[in-house]
C-alpha positions as CSV (number, residue, x, y, z in Angstrom):
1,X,0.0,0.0,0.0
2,X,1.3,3.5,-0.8
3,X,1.6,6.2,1.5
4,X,1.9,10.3,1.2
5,X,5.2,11.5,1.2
6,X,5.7,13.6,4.8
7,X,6.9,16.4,2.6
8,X,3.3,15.9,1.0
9,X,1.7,15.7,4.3
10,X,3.1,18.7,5.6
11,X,1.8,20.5,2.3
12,X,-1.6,18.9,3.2
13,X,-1.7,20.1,6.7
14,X,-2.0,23.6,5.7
15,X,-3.7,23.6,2.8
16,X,-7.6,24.3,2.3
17,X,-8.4,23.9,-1.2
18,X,-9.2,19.9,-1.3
19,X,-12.0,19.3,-4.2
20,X,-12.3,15.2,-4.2
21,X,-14.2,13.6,-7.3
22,X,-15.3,9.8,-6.4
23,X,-15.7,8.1,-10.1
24,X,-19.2,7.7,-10.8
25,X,-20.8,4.0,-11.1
26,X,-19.2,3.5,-14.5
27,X,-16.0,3.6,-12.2
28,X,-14.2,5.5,-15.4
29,X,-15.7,8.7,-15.2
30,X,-14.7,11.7,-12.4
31,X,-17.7,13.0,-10.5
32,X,-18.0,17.2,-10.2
33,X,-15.5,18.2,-8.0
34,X,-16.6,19.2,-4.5
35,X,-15.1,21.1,-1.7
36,X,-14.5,19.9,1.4
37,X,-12.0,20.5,4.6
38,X,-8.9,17.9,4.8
39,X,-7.2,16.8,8.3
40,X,-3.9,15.1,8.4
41,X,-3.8,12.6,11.4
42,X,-0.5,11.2,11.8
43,X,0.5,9.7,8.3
44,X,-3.3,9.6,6.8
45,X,-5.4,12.3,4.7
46,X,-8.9,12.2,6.0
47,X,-12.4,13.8,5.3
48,X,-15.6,14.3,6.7
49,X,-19.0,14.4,4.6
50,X,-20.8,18.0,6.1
51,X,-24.3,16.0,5.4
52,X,-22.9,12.5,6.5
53,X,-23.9,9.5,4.9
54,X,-26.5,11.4,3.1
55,X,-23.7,12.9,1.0
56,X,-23.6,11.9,-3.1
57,X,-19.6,12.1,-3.1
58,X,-19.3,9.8,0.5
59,X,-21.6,7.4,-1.5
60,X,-19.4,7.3,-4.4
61,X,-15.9,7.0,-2.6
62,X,-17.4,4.3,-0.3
63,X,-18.7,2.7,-3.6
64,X,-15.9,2.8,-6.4
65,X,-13.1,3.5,-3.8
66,X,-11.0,5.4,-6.4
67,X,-10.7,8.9,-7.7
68,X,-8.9,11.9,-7.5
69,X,-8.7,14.9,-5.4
70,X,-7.0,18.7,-5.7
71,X,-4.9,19.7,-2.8
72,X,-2.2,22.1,-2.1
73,X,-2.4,22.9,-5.8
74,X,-1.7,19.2,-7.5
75,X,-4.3,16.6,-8.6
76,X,-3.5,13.3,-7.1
77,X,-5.1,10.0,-8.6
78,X,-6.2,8.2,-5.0
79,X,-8.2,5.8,-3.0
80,X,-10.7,5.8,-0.6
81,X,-11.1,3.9,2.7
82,X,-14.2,4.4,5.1
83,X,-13.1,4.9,8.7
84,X,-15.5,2.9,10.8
85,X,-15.9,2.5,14.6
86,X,-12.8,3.8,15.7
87,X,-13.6,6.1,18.8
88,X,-9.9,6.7,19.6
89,X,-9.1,7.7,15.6
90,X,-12.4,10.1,15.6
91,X,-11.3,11.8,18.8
92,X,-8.1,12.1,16.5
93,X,-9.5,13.9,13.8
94,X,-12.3,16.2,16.0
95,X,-9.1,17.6,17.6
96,X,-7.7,17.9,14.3
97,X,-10.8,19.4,12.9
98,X,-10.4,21.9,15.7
99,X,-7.0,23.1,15.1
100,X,-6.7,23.3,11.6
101,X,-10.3,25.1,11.8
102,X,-10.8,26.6,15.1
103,X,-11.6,29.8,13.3
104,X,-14.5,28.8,11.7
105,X,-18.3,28.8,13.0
106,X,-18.4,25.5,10.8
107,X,-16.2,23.2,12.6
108,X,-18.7,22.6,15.8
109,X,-21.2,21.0,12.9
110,X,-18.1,18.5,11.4
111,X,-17.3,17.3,14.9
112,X,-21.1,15.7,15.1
113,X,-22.5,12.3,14.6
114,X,-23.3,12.6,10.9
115,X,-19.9,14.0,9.7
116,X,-18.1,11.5,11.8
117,X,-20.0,8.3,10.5
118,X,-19.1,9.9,7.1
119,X,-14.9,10.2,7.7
120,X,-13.0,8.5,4.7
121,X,-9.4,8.2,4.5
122,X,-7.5,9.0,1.1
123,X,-4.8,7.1,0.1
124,X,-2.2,8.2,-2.7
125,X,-3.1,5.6,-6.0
């Protein structure tokens, strides 16, 4: 399995411009690119979904597990792994959430239930 760079993840702590497109069902073509905040949690890339499981890219990335994203100005072809009842990891990524975000009236809302049921981990392709 590959893993970022740390020169990568450092680049990735910082920067707030992720845009992640899942592939659609026909696994070949990109979805629209969305926005969304990025945590770096040790060595891993994660994300939340702000409307949880509900959300139409969290469905794709759970379902074709492959895509690419946009961050810190480079598209990066990459996979995507559903984090799933790990209290200790989520605790992880709320405080992350926190830091990188603490500015924000929005980060109270991505520390909830429905965002953390949604938190997928991207991996470099």
């Amino acid at each position: 399995m590959k893993k970022w760079t740390t020169e990568r993840l450092r680049a990735f702590a910082t920067a707030d411009d992720l845009r992640i497109s899942p592939f659609y069902s026909d696994g070949q073509t990109y979805g629209t690119p969305t926005w969304i905040w990025s945590v770096v949690v040790g060595e891993h890339l994660y994300v939340r979904a702000w409307n949880g499981q509900r959300s139409s890219w969290y469905h794709s990335a759970i379902d074709q597990r492959a895509g690419r994203i946009y961050l810190a100005g480079r598209t990066f072809q990459v996979g995507f792994l559903p984090v799933i009842n790990d209290a200790e990891l989520a605790t992880r990524i709320d405080t992350a959430y926190r830091q990188k975000y603490q500015d924000s009236t929005y980060v109270q809302p991505m520390l909830q239930a429905g965002p953390q049921s949604a938190t997928v981990e991207i991996l470099p392709a």
